[in-house]
C-alpha positions as a Markdown table, in Angstrom:
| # | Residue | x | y | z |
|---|---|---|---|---|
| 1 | Unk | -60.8 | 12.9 | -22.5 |
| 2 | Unk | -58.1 | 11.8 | -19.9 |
| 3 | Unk | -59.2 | 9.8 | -16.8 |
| 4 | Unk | -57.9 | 10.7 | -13.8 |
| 5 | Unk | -55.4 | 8.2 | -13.5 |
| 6 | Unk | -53.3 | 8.5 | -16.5 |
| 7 | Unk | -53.4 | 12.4 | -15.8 |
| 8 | Unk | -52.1 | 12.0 | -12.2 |
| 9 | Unk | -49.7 | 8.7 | -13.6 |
| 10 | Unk | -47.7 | 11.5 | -15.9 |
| 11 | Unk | -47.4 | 14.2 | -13.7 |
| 12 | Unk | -46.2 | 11.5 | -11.1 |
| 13 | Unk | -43.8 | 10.6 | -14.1 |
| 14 | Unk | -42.7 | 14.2 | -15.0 |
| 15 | Unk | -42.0 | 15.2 | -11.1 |
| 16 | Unk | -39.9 | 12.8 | -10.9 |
| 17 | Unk | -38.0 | 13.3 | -14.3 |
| 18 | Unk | -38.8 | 9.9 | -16.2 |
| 19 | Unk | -40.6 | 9.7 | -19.6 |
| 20 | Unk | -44.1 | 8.3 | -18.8 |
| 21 | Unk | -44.9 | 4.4 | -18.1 |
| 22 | Unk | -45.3 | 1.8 | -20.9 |
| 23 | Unk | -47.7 | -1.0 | -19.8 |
| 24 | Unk | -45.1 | -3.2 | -18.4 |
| 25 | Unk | -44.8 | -0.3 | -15.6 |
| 26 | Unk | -40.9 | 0.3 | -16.3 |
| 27 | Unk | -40.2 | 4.0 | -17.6 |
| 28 | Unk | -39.7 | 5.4 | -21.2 |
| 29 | Unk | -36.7 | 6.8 | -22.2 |
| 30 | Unk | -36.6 | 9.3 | -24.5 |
| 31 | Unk | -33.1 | 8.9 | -26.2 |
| 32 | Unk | -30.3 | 9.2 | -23.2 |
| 33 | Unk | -31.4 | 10.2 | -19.7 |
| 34 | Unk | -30.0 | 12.5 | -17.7 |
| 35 | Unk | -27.8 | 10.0 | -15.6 |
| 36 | Unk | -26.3 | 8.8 | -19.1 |
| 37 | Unk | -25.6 | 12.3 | -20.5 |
| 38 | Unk | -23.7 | 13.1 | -16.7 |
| 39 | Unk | -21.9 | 9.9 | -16.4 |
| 40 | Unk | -20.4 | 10.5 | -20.2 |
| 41 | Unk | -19.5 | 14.3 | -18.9 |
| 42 | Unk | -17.8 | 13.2 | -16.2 |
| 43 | Unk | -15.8 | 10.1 | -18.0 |
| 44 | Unk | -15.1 | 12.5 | -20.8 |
| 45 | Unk | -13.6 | 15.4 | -18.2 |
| 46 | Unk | -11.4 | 12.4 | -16.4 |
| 47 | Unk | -10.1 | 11.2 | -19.6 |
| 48 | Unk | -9.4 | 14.6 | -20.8 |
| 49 | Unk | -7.6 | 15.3 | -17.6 |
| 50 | Unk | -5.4 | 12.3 | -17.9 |
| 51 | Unk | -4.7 | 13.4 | -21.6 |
| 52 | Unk | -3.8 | 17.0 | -20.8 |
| 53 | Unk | -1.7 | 15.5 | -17.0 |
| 54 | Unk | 0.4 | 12.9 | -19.6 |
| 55 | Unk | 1.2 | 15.5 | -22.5 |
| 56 | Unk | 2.5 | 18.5 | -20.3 |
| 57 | Unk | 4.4 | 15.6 | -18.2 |
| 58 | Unk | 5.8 | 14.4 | -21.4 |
| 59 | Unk | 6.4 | 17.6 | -22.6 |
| 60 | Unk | 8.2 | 19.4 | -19.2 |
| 61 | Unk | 10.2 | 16.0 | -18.4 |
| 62 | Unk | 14.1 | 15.9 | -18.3 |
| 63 | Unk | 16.3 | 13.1 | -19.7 |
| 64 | Unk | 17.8 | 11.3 | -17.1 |
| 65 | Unk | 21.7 | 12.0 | -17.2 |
| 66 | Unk | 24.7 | 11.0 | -15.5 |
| 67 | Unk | 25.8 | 14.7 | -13.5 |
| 68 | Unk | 29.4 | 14.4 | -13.8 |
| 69 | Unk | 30.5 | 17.7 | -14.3 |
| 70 | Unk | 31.2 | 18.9 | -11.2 |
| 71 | Unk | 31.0 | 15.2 | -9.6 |
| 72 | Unk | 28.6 | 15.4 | -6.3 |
| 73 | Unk | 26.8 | 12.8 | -4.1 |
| 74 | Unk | 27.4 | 9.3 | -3.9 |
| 75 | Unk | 28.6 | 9.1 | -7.9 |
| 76 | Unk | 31.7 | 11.4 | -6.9 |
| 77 | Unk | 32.1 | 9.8 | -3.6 |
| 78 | Unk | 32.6 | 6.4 | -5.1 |
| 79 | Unk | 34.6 | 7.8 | -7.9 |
| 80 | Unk | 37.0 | 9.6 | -5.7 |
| 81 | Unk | 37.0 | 6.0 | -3.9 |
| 82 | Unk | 37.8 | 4.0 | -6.6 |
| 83 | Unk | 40.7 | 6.9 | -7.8 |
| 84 | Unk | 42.6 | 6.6 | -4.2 |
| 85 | Unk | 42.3 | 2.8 | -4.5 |
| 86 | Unk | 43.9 | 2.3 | -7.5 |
| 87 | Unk | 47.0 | 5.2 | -6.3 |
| 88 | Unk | 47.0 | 3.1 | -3.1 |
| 89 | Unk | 48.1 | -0.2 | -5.7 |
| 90 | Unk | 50.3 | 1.6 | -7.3 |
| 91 | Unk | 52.3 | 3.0 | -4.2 |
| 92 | Unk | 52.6 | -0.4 | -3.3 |
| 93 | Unk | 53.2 | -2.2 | -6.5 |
| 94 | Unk | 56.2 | 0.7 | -6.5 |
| 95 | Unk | 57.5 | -0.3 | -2.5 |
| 96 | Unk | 57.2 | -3.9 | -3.5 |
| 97 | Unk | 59.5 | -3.0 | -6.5 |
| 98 | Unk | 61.8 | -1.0 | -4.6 |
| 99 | Unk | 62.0 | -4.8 | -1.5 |
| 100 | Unk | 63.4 | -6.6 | -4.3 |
| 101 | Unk | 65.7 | -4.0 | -5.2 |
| 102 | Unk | 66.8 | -3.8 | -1.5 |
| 103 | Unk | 66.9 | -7.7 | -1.5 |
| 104 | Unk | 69.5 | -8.0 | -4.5 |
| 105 | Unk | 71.2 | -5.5 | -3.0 |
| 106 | Unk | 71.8 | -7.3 | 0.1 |
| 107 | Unk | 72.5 | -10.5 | -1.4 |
| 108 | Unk | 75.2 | -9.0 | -3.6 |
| 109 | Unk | 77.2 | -7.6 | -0.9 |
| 110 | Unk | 76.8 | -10.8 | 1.4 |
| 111 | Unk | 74.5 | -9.4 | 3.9 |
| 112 | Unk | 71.8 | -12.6 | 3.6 |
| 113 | Unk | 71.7 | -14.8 | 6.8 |
């Protein structure tokens, strides 16, 4: 028969959802607990969610691509910049052009100081 003590030791042991004591007073496992089969749930749901968050964000991503049809924002600001800047030189590579012209003329006909 049981004595008291190992009867009231196991149902001590089962209320509180171990295995029953070895000698060495430290609880028996019987293959994984509880707390091992949870934690393993819950890394395995994380690391599926990460898996399932990276594939649909790989999947729904758009290549980034320079918009210049119908050039907007600060690209077609700077181009438009950049266009006027280089008419600007050439207006005044053409007045420049058109001094010496002037000058010549004036020094062919005697006009110079």
């Amino acid at each position: 028969m049981h004595d008291g003590s190992t009867v009231r030791e196991v149902r001590r042991a089962l209320a509180q959802g171990v295995g029953p004591m070895n000698p060495c007073g430290h609880a028996e496992e019987g293959g994984m607990n509880h707390y091992a089969i949870r934690r393993w749930v819950f890394v395995s749901l994380l690391g599926g969610m990460f898996v399932l968050g990276f594939v649909s964000g790989s999947v729904s991503q758009q290549p980034a691509q320079a918009q210049i049809p119908g050039v907007g924002g600060a690209l077609g600001s700077a181009k438009e910049l950049g266009s006027s800047i280089v008419e600007m030189q050439q207006h005044v590579d053409g007045l420049q052009k058109n001094l010496a012209t002037l000058k010549k003329v004036e020094a062919a006909l005697g006009g110079g100081k």
